[in-house]
C-alpha positions as CSV (number, residue, x, y, z in Angstrom):
1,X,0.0,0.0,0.0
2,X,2.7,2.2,0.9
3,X,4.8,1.2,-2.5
4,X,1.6,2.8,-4.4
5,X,1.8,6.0,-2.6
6,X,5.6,6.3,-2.9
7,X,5.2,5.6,-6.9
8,X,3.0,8.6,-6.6
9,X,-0.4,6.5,-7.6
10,X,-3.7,8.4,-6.4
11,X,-6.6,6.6,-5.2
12,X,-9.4,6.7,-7.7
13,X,-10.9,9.3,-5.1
14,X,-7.4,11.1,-5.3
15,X,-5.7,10.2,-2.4
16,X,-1.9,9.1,-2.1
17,X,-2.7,6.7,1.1
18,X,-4.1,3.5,-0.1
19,X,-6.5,1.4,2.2
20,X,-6.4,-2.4,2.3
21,X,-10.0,-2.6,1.4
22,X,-9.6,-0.5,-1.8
23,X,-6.8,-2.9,-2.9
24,X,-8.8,-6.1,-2.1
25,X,-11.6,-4.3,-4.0
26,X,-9.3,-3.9,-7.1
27,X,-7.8,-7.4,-6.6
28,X,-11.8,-9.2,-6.5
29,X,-13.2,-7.4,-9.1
30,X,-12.9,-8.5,-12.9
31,X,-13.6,-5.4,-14.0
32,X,-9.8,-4.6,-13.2
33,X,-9.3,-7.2,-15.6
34,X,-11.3,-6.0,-18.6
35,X,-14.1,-8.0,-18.2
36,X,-17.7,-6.5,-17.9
37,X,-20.6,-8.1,-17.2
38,X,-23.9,-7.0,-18.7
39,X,-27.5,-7.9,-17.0
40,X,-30.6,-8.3,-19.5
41,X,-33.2,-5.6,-19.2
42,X,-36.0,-8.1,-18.1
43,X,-35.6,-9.8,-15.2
44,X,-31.7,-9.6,-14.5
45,X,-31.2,-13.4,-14.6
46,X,-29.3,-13.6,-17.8
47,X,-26.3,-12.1,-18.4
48,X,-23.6,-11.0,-20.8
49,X,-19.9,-11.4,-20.7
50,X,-17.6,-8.6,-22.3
51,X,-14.0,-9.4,-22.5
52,X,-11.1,-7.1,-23.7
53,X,-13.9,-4.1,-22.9
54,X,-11.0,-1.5,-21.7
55,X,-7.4,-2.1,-21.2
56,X,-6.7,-3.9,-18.0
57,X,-4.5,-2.9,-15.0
58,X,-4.3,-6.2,-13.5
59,X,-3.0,-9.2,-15.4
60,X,-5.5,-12.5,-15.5
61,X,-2.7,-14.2,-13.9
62,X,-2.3,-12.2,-11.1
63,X,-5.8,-12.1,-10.9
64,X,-6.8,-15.7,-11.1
65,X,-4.1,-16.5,-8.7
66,X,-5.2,-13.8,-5.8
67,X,-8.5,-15.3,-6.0
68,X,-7.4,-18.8,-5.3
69,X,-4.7,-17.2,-2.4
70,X,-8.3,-15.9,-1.0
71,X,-9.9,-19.3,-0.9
72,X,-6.9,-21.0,0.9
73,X,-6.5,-18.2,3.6
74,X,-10.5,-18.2,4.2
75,X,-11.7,-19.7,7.0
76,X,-15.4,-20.6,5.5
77,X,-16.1,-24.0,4.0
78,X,-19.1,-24.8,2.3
79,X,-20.8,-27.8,4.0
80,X,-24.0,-29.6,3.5
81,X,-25.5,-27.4,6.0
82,X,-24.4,-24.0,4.2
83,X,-21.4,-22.5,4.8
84,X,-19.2,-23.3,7.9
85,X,-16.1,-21.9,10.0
86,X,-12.8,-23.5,9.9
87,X,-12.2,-22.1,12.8
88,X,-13.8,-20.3,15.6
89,X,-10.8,-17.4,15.3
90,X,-9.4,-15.9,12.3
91,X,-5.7,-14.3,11.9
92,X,-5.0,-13.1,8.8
93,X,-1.3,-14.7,9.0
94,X,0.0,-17.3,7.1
């Protein structure tokens, strides 16, 4: 977060000090990637994939392979009964 800031990279609201959330947004969000998704006008159950819409800032590598770190640091499993804790206390270290 800091590295952005001392590259002199604003925040898309124009700040130099980058939150983790905002970076975890960018980092879960395919639209980072170039890829928009378009709902029907009817009932919003359909929808359309748009690849290559707008140049990317994040490559699908980097994405694809954040999204998988996500799934191994969670600590929710989907069970038969819904989703479940791994455990009943969460630390974000590895």
């Amino acid at each position: 977060m800091k590295e952005l800031g001392n590259r002199g990279i604003k925040t898309p609201t124009g700040k130099y000090t980058w939150s983790k959330r905002t970076i975890d947004v960018m980092l879960s969000n395919e639209k980072y990637i170039g890829v928009v998704r378009l709902l029907d006008k009817g009932d919003h159950e359909v929808h359309y994939v748009s690849e290559n819409n707008h140049p990317p800032i994040i490559s699908k590598e980097r994405f694809k392979a954040v999204q998988s770190e996500k799934v191994n640091r969670s600590n929710v499993v989907q069970g038969k009964e819904g989703n479940q804790r791994k455990r009943s206390r969460y630390s974000s270290k590895k």
